[in-house]
Kinemage of the C-alpha trace (Angstrom):
@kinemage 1
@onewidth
@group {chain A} dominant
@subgroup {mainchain}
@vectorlist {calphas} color= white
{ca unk a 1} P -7.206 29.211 -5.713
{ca unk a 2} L -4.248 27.731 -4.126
{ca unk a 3} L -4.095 25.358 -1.467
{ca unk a 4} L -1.704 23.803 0.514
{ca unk a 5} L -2.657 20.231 1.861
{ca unk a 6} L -5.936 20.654 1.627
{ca unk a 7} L -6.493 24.111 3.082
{ca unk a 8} L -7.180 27.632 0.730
{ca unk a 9} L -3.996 29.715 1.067
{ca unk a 10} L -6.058 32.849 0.342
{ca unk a 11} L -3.847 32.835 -3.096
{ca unk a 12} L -5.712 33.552 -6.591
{ca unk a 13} L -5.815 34.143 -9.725
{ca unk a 14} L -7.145 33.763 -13.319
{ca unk a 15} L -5.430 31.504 -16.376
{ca unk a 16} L -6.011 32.159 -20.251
{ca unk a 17} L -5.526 29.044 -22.093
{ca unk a 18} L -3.906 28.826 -25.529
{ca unk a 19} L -3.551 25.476 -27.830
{ca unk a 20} L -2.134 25.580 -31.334
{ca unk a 21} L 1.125 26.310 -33.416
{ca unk a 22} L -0.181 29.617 -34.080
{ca unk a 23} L 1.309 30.747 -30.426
{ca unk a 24} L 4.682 29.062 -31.155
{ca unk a 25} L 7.432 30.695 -31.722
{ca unk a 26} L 11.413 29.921 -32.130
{ca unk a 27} L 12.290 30.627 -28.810
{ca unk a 28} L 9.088 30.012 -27.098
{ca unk a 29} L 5.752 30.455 -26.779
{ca unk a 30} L 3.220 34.027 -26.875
{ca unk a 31} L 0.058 34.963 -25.649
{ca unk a 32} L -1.693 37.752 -27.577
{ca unk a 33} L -2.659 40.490 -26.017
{ca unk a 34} L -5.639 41.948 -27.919
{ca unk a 35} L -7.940 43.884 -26.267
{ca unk a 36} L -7.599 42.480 -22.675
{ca unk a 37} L -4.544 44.676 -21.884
{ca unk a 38} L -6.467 46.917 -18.854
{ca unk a 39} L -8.239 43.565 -17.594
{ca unk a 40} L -4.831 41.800 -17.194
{ca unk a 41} L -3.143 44.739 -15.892
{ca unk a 42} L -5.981 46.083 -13.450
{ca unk a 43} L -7.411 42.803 -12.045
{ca unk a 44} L -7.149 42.330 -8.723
{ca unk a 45} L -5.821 38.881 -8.620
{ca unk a 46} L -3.119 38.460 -11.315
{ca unk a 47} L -3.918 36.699 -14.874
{ca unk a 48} L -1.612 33.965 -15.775
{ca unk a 49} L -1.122 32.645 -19.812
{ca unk a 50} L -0.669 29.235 -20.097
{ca unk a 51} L 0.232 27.794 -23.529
{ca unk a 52} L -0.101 23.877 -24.765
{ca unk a 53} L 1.898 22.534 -27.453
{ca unk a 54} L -0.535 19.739 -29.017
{ca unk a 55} L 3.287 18.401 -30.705
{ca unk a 56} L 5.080 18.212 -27.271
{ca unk a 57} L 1.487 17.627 -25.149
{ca unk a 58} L 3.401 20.196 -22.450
{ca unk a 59} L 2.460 23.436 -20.856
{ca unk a 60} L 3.908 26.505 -20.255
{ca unk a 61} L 3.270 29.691 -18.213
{ca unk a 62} L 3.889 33.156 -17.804
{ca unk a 63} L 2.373 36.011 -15.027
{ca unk a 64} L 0.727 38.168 -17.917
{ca unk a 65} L -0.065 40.542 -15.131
{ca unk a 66} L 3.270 40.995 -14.003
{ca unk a 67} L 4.680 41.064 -17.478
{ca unk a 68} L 2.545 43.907 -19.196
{ca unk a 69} L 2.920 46.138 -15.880
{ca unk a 70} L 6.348 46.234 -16.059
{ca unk a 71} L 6.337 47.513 -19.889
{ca unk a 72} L 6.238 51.064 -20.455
{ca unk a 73} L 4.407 50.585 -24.216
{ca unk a 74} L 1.065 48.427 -24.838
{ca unk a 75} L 2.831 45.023 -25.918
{ca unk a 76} L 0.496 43.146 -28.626
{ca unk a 77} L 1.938 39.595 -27.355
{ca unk a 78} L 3.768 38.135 -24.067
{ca unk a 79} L 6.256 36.137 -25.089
{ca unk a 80} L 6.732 32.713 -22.869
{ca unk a 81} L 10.351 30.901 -23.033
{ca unk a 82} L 10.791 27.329 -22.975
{ca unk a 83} L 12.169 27.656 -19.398
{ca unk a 84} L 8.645 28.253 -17.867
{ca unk a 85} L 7.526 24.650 -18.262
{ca unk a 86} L 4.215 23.736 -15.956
{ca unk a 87} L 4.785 20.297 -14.969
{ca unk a 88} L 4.668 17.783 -12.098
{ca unk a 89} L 8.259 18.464 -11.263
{ca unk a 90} L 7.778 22.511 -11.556
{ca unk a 91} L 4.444 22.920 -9.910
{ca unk a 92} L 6.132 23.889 -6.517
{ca unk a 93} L 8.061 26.259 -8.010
{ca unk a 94} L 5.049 27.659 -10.162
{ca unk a 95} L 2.847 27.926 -6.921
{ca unk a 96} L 6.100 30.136 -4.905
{ca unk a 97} L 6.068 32.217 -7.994
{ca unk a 98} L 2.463 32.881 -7.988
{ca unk a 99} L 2.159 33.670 -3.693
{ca unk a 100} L 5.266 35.755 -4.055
{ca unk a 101} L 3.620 37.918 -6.768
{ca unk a 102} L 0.300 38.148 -5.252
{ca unk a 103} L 1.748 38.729 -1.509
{ca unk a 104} L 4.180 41.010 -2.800
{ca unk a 105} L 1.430 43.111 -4.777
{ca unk a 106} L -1.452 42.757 -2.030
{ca unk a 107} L -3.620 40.597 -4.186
{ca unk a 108} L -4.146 38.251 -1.470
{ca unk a 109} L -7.689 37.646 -0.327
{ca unk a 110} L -6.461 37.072 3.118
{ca unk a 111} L -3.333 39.698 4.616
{ca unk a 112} L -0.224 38.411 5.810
{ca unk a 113} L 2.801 39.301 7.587
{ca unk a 114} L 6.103 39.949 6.197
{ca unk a 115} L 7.567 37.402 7.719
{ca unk a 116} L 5.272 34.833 6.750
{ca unk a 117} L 5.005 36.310 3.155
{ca unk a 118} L 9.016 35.080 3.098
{ca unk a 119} L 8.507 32.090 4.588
{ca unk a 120} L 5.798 30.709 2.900
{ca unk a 121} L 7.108 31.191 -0.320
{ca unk a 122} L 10.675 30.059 0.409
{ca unk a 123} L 8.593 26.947 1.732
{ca unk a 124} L 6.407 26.002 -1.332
{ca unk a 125} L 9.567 26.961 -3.626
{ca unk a 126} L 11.914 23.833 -1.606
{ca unk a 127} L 8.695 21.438 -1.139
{ca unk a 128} L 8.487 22.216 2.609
{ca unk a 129} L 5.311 22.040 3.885
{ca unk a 130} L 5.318 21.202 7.958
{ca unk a 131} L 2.267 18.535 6.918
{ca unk a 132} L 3.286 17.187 4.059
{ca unk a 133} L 7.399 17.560 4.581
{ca unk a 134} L 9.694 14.243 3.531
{ca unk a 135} L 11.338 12.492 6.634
{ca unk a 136} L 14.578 11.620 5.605
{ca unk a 137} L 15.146 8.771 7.928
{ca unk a 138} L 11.947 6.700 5.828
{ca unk a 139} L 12.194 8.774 2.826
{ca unk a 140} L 14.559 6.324 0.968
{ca unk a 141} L 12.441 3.304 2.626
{ca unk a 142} L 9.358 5.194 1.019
{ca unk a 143} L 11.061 5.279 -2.406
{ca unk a 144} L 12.025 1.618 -2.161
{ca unk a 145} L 8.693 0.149 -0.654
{ca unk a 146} L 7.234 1.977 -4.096
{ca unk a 147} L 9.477 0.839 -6.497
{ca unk a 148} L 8.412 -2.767 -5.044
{ca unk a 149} L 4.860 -2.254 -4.161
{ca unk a 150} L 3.456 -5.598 -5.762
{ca unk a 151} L 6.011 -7.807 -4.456
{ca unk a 152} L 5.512 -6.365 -0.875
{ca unk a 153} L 2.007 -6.560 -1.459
{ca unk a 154} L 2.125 -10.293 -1.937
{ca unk a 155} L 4.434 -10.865 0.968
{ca unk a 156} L 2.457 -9.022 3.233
{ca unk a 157} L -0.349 -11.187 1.988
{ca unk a 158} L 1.359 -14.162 2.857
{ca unk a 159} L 2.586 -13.118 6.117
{ca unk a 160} L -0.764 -12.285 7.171
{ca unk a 161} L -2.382 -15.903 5.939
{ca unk a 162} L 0.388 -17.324 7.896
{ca unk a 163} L -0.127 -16.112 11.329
{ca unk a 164} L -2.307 -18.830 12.858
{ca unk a 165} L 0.387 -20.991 11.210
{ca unk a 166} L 3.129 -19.452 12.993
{ca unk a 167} L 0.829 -19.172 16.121
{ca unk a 168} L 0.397 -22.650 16.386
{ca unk a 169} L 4.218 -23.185 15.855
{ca unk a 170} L 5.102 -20.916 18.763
{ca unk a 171} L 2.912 -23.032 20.831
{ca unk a 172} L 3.973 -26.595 20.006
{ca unk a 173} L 7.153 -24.997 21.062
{ca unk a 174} L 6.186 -23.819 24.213
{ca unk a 175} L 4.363 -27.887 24.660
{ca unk a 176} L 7.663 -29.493 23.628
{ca unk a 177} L 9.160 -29.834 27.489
{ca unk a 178} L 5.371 -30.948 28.287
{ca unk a 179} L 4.607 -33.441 25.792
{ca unk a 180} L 8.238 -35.199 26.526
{ca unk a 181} L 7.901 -35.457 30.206
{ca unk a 182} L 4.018 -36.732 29.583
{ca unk a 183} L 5.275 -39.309 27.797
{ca unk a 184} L 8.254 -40.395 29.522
{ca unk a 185} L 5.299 -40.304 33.156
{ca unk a 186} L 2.960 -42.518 31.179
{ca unk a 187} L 5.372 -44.857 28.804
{ca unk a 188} L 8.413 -46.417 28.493
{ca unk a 189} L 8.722 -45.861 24.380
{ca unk a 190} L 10.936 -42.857 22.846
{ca unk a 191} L 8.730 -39.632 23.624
{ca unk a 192} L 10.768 -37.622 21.052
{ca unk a 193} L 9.820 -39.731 18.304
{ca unk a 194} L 6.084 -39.763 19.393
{ca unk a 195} L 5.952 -36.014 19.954
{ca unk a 196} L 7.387 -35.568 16.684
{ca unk a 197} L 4.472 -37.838 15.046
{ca unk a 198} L 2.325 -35.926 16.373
{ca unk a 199} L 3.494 -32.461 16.002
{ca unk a 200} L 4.077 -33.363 11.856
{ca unk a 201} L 0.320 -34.693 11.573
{ca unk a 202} L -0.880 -31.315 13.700
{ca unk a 203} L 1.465 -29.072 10.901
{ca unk a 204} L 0.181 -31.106 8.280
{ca unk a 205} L -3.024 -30.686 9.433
{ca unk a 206} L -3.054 -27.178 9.553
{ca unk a 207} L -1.282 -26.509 5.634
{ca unk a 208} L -4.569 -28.807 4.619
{ca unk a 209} L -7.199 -25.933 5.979
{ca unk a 210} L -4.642 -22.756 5.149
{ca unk a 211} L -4.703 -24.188 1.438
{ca unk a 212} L -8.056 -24.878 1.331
{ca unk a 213} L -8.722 -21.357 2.931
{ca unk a 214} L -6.897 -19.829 -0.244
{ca unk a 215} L -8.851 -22.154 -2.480
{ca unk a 216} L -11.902 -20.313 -1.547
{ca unk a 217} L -13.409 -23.342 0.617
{ca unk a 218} L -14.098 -23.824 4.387
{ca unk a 219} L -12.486 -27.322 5.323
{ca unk a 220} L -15.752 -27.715 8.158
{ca unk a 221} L -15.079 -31.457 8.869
{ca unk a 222} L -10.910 -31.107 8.987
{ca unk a 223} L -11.509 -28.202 11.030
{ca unk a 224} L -13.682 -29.780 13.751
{ca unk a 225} L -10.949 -32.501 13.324
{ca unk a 226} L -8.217 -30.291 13.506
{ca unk a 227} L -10.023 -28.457 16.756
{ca unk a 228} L -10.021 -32.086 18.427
{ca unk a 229} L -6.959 -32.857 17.943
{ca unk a 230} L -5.505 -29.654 19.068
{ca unk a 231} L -7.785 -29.216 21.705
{ca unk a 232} L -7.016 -32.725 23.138
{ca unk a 233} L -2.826 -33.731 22.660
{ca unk a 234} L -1.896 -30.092 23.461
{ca unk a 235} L -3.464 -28.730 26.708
{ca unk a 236} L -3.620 -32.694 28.383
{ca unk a 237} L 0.227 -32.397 28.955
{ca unk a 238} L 0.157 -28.955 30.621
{ca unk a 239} L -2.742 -29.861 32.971
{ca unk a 240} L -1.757 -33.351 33.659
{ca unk a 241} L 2.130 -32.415 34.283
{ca unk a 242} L 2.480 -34.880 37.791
{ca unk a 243} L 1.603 -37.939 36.150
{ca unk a 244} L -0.765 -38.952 38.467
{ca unk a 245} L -4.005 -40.432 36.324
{ca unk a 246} L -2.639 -43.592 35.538
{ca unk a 247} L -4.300 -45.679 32.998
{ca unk a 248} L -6.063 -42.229 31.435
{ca unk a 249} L -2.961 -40.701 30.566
{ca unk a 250} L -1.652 -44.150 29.418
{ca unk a 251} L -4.719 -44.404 27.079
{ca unk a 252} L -3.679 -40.800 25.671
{ca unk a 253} L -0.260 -41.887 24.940
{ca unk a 254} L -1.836 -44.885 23.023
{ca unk a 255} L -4.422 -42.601 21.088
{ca unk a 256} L -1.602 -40.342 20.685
{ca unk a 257} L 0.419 -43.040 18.255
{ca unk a 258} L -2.740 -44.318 16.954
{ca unk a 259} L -4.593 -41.115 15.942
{ca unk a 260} L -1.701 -39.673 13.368
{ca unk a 261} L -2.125 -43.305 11.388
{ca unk a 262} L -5.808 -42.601 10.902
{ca unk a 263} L -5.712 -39.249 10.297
{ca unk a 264} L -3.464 -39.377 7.350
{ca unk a 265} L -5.590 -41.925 5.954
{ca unk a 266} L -8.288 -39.813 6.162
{ca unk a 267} L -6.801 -37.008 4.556
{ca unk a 268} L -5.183 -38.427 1.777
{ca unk a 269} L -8.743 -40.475 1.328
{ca unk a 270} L -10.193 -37.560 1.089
{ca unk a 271} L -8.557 -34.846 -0.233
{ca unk a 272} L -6.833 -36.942 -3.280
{ca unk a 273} L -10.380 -38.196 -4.243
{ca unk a 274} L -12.047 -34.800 -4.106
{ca unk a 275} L -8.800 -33.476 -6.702
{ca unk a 276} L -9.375 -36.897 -8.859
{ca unk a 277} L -13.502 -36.401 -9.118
{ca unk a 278} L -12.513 -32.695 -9.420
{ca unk a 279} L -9.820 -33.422 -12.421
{ca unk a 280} L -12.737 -35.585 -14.211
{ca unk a 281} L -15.124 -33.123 -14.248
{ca unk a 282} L -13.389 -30.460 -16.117
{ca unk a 283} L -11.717 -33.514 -18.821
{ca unk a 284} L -15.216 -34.140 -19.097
{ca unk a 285} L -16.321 -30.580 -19.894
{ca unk a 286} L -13.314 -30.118 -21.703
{ca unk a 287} L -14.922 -32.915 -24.013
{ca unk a 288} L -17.857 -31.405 -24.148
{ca unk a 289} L -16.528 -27.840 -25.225
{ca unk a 290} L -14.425 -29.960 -28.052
């Protein structure tokens, strides 16, 4: 039975398979007819040959029905030229053959207009389906975004592992009038060049977890760090934008220059020696295995 995405068009009909040189011929292909002549002929849904050529592995088809009613003698074969190919690319084609035939003959199981007999099969012959019809406009786009599925895949991949990344960029952004005025309230030194140290040892921060996140571990001890940090040097310049704490936002603007220091001491500590004891373990196996 036929269907058209998804749904029973109503539309069927019967195949006899063939396989083997014995149904090859120069120009073609034929399907004997033997003794099925009246079932072919006086079915009620129409009975269609298909041959496979084992040499080629393709198919081809003919409407044995349609071909043995419209002889006026019994035929012993139905020959099948090397047009009728069943393929991927023909299959539409095959299918407006087949609803044409059977709506033109009333085989259908279902009835149908005219008008929709016409349309249907004009449809399924040009691939137009109203749920399953191309869009030009993304058609192309579709065709591309295929031809580069894997790369897209891995971009898409990385785009998505880089949103809190790009998140926290838009933000420290949005801070960057804060912080400077915070400093320049609290302290006479440059507040560029300590928003900057800060901001780098925040970024630099924040690659340390994203790596470790695609190395399979959860950086728990950077991350509460991290959160501090974050938590602390970002939101104190928005609330505290009068300058009006005195020695508490001078002792953030100390902690501020101090805290980057440490922290990359920390991570390098840290990190390096965890690659190093990593790096001797599997020398050491390595040994082992040799």
């Amino acid at each position: 039975m036929l269907t058209r995405s998804g749904r029973r068009t109503g539309h069927v009909f019967a195949i006899q398979v063939k396989s083997g040189k014995k149904y090859k011929r120069a120009h073609g292909y034929a399907i004997p007819v033997e003794d099925h002549h009246n079932d072919w002929t006086e079915s009620r849904i129409p009975a269609l040959g298909v041959v496979y050529d084992p040499e080629t592995s393709e198919l081809y088809w003919v409407n044995l029905s349609k071909e043995l009613k419209g002889t006026q003698s019994r035929s012993t074969w139905v020959q099948i030229p090397r047009s009728s190919i069943l393929s991927a690319e023909t299959i539409r084609g095959f299918a407006a053959d087949i609803e044409t035939y059977i709506d033109g003959t009333g085989m259908r199981v279902r009835g149908a207009t005219k008008e929709e007999v016409f349309a249907k099969a004009a449809k399924a012959r040009d691939g137009i389906d109203p749920e399953t019809a191309p869009n030009p406009l993304y058609e192309g786009l579709a065709d591309l975004a295929l031809r580069h599925e894997e790369k897209l895949d891995r971009t898409a991949r990385i785009i998505r592992r880089s949103i809190p990344l790009t998140i926290l960029v838009i933000i420290m952004a949005f801070e960057w009038p804060y912080q400077v005025k915070f400093v320049e309230t609290y302290s006479d030194q440059g507040p560029v060049m300590w928003v900057l140290n800060l901001y780098i040892f925040i970024f630099f921060m924040a690659l340390t977890i994203f790596f470790e996140f695609r190395a399979g571990r959860i950086p728990q001890n950077t991350g509460r760090f991290f959160a501090l940090i974050v938590g602390n040097f970002l939101w104190l310049p928005v609330v505290d934008h009068d300058g009006h704490r005195g020695w508490w936002g001078t002792t953030w603007i100390t902690l501020g220059a101090i805290t980057p220091n440490i922290g990359y001491v920390f991570l390098f500590a840290n990190f390096i020696g965890f690659a190093a004891r990593r790096k001797k373990m599997r020398q050491a196996a390595d040994a082992q295995d040799r």
